[in-house]
C-alpha positions as CSV (number, residue, x, y, z in Angstrom):
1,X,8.9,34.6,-57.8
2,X,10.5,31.9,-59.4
3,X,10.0,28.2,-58.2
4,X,13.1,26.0,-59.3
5,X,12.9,22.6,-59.6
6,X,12.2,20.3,-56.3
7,X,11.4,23.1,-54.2
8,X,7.9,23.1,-53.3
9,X,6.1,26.9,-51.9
10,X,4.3,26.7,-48.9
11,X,1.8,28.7,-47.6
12,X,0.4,29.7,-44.5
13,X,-2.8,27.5,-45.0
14,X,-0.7,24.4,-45.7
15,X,0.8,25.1,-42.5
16,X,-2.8,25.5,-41.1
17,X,-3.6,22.2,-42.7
18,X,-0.5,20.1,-41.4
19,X,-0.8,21.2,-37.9
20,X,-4.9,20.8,-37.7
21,X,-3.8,17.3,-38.9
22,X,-1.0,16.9,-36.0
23,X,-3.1,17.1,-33.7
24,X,-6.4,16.5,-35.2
25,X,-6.0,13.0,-36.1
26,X,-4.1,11.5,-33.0
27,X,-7.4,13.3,-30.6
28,X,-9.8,11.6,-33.2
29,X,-8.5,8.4,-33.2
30,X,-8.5,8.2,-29.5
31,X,-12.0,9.0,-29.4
32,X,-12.6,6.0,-31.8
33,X,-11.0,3.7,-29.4
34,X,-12.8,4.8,-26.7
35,X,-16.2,4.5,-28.6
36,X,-15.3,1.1,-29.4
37,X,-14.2,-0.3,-26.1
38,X,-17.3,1.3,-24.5
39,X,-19.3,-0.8,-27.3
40,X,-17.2,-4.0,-26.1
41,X,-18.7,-2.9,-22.6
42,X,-21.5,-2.4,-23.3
43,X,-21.8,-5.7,-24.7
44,X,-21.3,-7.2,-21.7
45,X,-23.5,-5.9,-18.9
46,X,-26.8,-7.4,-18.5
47,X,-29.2,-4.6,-17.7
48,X,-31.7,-7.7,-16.6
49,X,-29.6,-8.9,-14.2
50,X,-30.4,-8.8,-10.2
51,X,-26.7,-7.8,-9.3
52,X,-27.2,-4.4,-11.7
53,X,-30.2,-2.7,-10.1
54,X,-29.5,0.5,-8.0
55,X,-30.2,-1.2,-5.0
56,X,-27.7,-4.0,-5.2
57,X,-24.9,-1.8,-6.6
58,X,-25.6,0.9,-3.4
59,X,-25.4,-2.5,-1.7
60,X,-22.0,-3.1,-2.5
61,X,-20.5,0.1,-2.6
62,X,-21.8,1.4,0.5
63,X,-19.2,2.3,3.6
64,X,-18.3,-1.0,6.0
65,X,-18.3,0.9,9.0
66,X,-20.0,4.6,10.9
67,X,-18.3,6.9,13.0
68,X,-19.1,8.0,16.1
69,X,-18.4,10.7,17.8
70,X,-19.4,10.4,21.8
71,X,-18.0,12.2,24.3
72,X,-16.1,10.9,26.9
73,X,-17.1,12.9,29.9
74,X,-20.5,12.6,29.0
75,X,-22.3,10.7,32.0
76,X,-23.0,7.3,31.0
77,X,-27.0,5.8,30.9
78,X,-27.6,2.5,32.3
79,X,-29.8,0.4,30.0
80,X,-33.2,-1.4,31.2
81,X,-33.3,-4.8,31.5
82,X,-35.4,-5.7,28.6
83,X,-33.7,-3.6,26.7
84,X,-30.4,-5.1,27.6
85,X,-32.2,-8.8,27.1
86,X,-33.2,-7.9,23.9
87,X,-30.1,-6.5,22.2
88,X,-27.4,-9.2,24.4
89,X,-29.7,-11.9,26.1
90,X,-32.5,-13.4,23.7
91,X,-30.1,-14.6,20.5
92,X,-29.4,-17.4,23.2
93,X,-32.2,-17.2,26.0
94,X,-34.9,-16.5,23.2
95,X,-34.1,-19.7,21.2
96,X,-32.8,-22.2,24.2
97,X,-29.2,-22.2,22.6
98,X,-26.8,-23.9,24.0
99,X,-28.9,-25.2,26.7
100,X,-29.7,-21.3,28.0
101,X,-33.4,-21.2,30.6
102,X,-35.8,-20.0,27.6
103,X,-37.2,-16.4,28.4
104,X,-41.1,-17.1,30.2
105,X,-40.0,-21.0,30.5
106,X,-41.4,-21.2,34.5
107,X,-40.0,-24.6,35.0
108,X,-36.5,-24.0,33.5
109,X,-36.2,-20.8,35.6
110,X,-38.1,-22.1,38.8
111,X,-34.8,-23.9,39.2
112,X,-32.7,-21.1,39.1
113,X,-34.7,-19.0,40.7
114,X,-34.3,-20.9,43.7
115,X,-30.3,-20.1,44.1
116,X,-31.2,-16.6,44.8
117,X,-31.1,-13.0,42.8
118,X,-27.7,-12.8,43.5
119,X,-26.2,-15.8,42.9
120,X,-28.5,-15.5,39.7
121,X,-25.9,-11.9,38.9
122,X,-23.0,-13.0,39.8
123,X,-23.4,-16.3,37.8
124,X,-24.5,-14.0,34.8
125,X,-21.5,-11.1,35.5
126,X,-19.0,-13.7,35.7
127,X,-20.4,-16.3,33.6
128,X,-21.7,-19.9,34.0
129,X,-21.6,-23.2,32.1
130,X,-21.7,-21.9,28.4
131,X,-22.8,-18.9,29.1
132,X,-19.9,-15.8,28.8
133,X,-19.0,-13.3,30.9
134,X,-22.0,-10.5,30.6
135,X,-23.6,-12.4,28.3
136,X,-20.6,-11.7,25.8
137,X,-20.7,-7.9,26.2
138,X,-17.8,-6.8,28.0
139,X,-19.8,-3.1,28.4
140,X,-22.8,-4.2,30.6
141,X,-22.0,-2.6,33.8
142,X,-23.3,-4.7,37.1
143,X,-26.5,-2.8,37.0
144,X,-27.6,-3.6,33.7
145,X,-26.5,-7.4,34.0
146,X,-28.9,-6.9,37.8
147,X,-31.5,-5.3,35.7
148,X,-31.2,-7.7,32.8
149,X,-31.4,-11.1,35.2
150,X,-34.7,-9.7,37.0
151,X,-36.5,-9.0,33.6
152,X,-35.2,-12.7,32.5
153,X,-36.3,-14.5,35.7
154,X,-39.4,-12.4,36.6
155,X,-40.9,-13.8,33.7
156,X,-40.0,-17.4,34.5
157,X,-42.2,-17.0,37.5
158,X,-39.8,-14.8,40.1
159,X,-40.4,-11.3,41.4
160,X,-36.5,-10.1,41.9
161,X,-36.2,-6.4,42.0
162,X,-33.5,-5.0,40.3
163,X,-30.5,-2.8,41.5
């Protein structure tokens, strides 16, 4: 075979070579970017800092709010008083907030005690002074508010029986 001049013979590993290189060299270069922005990262975490433990990420990655699934014709369980006291009553009876009868104070609640058990409910279901409606939970039902205003006033001195 006879070359002439400016005509070059190619052979099937030159075309090995050239298409290796195609696509060789783009992938490796990409890599080589990636490497280096990782290093510029890497650069700038703190591993010492609070905000990087496992904890405090978990912290701030963790779902805002559950899901619960409860079933509506499921019969519904009245809460005891001191349970209801505890989880809706005592931010504000417990402290004295906004002028609220402390819980076991026998003075503030002899005063109140004296209206009567049931002006003592209806004052708590409906509400009094600065005190809301149910104690701000709209899902106490009257017997649980009954139940929540004996525990409450039975330890300022009365001895109300619940509903």
């Amino acid at each position: 075979m006879s070359e002439e001049k400016g005509q070059c013979a190619t052979s099937p590993a030159m075309i090995l070579a050239a298409v290796v290189g195609v696509f060789a060299v783009p992938v490796l270069a990409i890599v080589m970017i990636v490497q280096l922005v990782l290093a510029f990262q890497a650069g700038h975490v703190d591993k010492n800092d609070p905000r990087m433990t496992d904890a405090a990420v978990q912290e701030r990655i963790k779902p805002f709010g559950d899901v619960k699934a409860i079933d509506p014709s499921a019969p519904r369980v009245e809460k005891a008083g001191d349970v209801v006291y505890t989880e809706v009553c005592a931010a504000c009876h417990g402290t004295g907030a906004l002028n609220a009868p402390k819980f076991g104070d026998k003075a503030a609640w002899g005063k109140r005690n004296a209206l009567g058990f049931d002006t003592l409910v209806k004052n708590a279901i409906n509400g009094v002074r600065t005190m809301p409606a149910r104690g701000g939970n709209p899902e106490l039902s009257d017997i649980e508010m009954s139940r929540a205003v004996a525990h409450m006033a039975n330890a300022g001195g009365a001895s109300f029986k619940s509903k």
